[in-house]
C-alpha positions in Angstrom: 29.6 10.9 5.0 32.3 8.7 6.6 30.6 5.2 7.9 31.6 6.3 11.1 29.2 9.1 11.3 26.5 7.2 9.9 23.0 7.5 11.8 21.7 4.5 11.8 18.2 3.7 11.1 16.2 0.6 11.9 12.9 0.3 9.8 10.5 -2.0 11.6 8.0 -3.4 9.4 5.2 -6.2 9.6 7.0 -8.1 6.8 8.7 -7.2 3.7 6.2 -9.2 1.4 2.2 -8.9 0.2 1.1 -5.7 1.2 1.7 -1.8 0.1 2.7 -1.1 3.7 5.1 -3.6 3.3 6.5 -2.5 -0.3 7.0 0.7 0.8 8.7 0.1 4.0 11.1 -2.0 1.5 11.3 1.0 -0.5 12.2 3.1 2.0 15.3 1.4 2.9 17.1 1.5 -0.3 16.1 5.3 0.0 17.4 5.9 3.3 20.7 3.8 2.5 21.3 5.3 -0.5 20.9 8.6 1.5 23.6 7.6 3.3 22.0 5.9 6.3 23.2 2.9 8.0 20.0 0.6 7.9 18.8 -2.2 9.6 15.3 -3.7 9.1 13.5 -5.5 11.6 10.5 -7.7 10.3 7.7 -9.2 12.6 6.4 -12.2 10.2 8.4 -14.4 7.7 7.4 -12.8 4.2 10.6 -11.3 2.5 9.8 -10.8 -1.1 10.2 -6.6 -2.1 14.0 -5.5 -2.4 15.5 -4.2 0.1 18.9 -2.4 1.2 20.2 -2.6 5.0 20.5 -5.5 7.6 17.8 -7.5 7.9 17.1 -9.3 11.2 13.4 -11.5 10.3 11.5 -11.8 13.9 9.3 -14.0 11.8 11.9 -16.8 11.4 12.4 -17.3 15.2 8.0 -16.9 16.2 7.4 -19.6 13.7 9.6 -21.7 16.2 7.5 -20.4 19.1 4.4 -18.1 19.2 3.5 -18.9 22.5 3.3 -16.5 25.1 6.4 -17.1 26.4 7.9 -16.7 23.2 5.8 -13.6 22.5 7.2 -12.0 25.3 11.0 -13.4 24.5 10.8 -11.8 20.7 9.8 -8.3 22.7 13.4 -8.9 24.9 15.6 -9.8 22.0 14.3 -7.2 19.8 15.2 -4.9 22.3 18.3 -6.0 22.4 19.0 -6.2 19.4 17.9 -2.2 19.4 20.9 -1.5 21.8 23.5 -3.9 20.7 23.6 -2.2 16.9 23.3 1.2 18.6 20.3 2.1 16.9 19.8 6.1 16.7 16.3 6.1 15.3 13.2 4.2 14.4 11.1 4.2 11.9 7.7 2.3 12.9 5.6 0.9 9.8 3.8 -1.6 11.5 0.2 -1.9 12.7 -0.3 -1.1 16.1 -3.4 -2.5 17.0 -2.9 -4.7 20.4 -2.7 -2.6 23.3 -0.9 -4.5 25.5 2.2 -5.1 23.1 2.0 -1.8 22.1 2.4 -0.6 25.7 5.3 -3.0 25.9 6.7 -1.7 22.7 7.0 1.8 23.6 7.4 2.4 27.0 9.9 -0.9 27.4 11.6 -1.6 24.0 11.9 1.2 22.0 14.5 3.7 24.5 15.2 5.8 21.3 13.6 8.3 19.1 10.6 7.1 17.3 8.7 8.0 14.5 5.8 6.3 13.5 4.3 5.8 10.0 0.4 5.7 9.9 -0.8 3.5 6.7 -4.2 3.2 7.0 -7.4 5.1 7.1 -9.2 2.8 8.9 -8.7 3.7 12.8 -8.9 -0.7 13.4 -6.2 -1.5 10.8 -4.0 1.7 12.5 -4.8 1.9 16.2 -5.8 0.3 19.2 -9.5 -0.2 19.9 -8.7 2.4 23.3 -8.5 6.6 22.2 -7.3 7.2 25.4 -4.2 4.6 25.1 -3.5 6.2 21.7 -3.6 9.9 22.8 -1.2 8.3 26.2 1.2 6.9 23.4 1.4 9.1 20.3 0.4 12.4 21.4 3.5 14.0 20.9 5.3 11.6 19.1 6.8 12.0 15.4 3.7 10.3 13.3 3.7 10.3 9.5 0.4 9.7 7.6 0.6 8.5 4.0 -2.0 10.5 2.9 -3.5 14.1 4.0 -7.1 12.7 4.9 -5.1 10.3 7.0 -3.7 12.7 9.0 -6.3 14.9 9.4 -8.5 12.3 11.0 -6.2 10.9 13.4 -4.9 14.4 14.4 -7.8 15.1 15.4 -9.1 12.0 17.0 -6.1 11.7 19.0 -5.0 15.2 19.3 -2.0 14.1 18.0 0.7 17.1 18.3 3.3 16.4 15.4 2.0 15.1 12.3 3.5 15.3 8.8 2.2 13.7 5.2 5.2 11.6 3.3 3.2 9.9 0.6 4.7 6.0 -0.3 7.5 6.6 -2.5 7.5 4.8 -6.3 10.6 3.5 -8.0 9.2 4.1 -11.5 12.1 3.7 -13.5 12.1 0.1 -11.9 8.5 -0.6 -13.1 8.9 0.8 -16.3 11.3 -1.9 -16.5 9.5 -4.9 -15.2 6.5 -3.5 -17.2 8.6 -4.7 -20.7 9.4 -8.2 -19.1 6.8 -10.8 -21.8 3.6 -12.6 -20.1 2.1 -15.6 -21.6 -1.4 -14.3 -21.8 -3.9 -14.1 -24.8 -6.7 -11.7 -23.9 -6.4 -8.6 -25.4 -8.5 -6.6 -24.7 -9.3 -6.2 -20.7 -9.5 -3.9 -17.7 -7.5 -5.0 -14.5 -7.4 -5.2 -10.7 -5.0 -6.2 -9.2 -4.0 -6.9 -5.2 -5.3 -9.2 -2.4 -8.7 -10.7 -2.6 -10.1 -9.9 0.4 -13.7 -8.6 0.2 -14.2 -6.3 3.4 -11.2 -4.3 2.4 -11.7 -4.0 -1.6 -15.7 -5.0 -2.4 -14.6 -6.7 -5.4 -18.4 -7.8 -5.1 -19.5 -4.4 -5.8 -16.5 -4.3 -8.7 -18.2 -7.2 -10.2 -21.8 -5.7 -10.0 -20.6 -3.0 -11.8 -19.2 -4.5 -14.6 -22.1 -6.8 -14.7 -23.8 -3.5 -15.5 -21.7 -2.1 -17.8 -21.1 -2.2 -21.4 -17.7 -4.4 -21.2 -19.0 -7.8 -21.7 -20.9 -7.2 -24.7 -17.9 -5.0 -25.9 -16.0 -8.4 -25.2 -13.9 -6.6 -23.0 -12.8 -9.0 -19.9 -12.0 -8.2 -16.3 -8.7 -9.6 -14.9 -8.1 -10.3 -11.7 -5.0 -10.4 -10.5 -4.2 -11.8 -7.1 -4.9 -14.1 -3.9 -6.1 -14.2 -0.6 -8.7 -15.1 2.0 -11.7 -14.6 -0.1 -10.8 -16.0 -3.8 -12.6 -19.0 -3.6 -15.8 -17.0 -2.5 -15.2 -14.3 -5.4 -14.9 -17.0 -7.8 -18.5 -18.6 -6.6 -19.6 -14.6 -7.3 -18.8 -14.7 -10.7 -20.2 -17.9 -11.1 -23.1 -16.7 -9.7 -23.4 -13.6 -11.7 -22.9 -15.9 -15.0 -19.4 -14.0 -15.6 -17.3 -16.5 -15.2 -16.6 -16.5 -19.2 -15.3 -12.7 -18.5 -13.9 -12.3 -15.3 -10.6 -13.9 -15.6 -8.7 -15.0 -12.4 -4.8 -15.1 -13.1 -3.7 -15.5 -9.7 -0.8 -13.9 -7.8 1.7 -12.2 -9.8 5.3 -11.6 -8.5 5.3 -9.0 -11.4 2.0 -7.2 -12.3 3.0 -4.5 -14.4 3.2 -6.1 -17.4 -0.4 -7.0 -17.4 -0.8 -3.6 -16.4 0.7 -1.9 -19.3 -1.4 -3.9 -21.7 -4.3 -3.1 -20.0 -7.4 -0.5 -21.2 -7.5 0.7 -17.6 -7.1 -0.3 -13.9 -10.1 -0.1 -11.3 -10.1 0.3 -7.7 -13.3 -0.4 -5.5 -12.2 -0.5 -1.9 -13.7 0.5 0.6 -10.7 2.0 2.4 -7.5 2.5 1.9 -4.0 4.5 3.5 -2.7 5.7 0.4 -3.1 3.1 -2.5 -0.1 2.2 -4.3 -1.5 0.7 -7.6 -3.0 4.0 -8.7 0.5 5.6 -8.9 1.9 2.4 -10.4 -1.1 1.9 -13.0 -0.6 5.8 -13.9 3.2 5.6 -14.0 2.5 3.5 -17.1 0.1 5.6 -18.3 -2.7 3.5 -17.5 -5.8 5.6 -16.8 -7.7 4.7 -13.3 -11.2 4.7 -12.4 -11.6 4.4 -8.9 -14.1 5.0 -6.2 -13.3 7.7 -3.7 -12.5 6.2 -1.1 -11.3 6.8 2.2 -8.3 7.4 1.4 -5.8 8.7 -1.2 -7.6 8.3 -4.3 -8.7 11.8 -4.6 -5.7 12.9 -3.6 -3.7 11.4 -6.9 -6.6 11.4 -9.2 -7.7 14.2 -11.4 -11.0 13.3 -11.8 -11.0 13.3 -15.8 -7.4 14.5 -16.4 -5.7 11.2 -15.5 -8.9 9.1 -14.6 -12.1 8.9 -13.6 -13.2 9.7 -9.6 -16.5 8.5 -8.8 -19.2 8.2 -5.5 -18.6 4.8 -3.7 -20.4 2.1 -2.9 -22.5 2.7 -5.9 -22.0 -0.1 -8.5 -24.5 1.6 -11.3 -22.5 4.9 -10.6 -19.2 2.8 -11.1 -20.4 1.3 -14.2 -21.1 4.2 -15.6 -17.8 5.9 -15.1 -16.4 2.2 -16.9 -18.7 2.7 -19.5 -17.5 6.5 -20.0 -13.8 6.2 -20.3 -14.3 3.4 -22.7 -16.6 4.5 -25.2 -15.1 8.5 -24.9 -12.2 8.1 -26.7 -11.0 11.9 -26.3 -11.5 11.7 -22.6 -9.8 8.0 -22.4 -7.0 9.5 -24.7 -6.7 12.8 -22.3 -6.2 10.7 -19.4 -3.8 8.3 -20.7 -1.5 10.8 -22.2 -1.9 13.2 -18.4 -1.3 10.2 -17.0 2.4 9.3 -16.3 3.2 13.1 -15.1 0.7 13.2 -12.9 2.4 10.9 -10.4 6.1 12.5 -10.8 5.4 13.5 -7.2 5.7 10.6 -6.0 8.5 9.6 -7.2 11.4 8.1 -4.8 13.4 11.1 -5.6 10.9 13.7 -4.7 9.8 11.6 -1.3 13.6 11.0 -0.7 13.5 14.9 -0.3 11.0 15.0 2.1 12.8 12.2 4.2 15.6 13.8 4.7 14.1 16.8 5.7 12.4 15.3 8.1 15.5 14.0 9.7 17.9 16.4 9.3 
């Protein structure tokens, strides 16, 4: 494919740093590009830290000089611009859509191209605007792709949304597999991990550390390790405290490169209370890493096996979670079963296999 007849693509994408959205917007760049696609990425806030392929234009850089209004409106007019002076064929939509009035803006003013629109979330707030009948105005019959299959269903039918597909995130795994074998300074031995942004109303880390509380892991001297920032880590650390775990519950921070801590782990846990599709189950599995998870709404039960490659249990339950932590450590079999089912289970979501799909899609 000659440059010349190159369709180019611009990805637009809340940032390209932090978030699972985010990494697999990044992702699917290098896949598109090395598809063959021309790419150009257009980010709304200042966070670059995934790699990337394509042009990126950073939005972010110029609203940190002006988020007013006026300069609101101004980012709308040279985005557009920037839309038609690189001769953009086709979108691809990743962000959250969630003010109506820019959104409005958005798609009946900027975008004068063919869209398609990537739903990550399963919660209708994170995804949408507060107004069904704006969404059904703007997405009815628009290209929308869901991340996971309960995602799609729901907003289907809540918006009667006429052309919906599943694309799960796409995993480099040969990448992590990599930075999995990079050496951390780090002593404990023998622990179970989260890892991802401490925010409590999206991952009820409270409820994570009831549960452990409850379960046999401290007395087995087995640690939990957090791994992570954000708006809540003070507050989480004054739970522990309060919870008298603090000797066991170990906060590393934010790490530019998990996996490591990952590989070395017993197994990764997942509490949230919702999700779109979440991308450390794949990545803890991809290293054969056994997951116990709640299931959420969604993607969880949609990558776990519930006792082939983890274990899948009732949410919001902390006794319930416990349990299942106390089961996959003390069943050695079953822990064994999982960890050995574990790395095959996710070839499906490899970049190959989504790559695939993608260009389906837009052939």
């Amino acid at each position: 494919m000659t440059k010349a007849n190159k369709k180019k693509i611009c990805i637009v994408a809340s940032s390209l740093g932090k978030g699972g959205a985010e990494k697999s917007s990044a992702l699917l760049s290098i896949i598109l590009s090395d598809l063959g696609y021309e790419i150009f990425i257009v980010t709304v806030l200042d966070h670059i830290d995934y790699d990337y392929k394509g042009s990126l234009f950073n939005l972010g850089e110029i609203k940190k000089k002006n988020d007013t209004i006026f300069g609101r409106f101004n980012r709308l007019l040279i985005f557009k611009k920037f839309l038609k002076t690189n001769n953009i064929d086709l979108v691809i939509d990743g962000r959250t859509r969630i003010q109506a009035y820019k959104e409005i803006i958005i798609s009946q003013l900027v975008y004068k191209v063919p869209v398609i629109y990537v739903i990550h979330n399963y919660n209708r707030e994170k995804a949408f605007t507060a107004f069904s009948w704006l969404n059904k105005t703007l997405y009815k019959n628009k290209p929308m792709i869901a991340v996971s299959k309960e995602a799609e269903a729901k907003f289907k039918d809540l918006y009667q949304l006429n052309n919906t597909r599943t694309i799960y995130n796409a995993f480099d795994f040969d990448a992590i597999a990599v930075k999995a074998n990079e050496p951390i300074d780090f002593e404990t031995e023998n622990y179970v991990i989260f890892y991802g942004r401490l925010d409590d109303d999206h991952k009820n880390l409270k409820l994570l550390f009831e549960a452990y509380k409850l379960s046999d892991l401290p007395k087995h001297d087995v640690k939990l390790l957090i791994l992570g920032n954000g708006p809540d880590e003070a507050q989480l650390k004054l739970y522990a405290k309060e919870l008298e775990l603090l000797d066991v519950i170990v906060f590393e921070g934010f790490q530019k490169n998990p996996y490591p801590y990952v590989k070395h782990s017993l197994f990764m846990v997942l509490t949230s209370r919702f999700e779109g599709f979440p991308m450390v189950i794949p990545e803890a599995l991809s290293l054969s890493i056994p997951v116990v998870s709640v299931n959420c709404k969604s993607g969880p039960s949609e990558v776990i096996v519930n006792e082939h490659n983890g274990l899948l249990v009732e949410n919001h339950k902390p006794i319930i979670f416990a349990e299942a932590m106390n089961t996959i450590y003390n069943d050695k079999e079953l822990y064994l079963k999982c960890k050995q089912n574990a790395k095959a289970s996710v070839e499906q979501f490899s970049k190959h296999r989504i790559a695939e799909q993608w260009q389906s899609l837009l052939k």
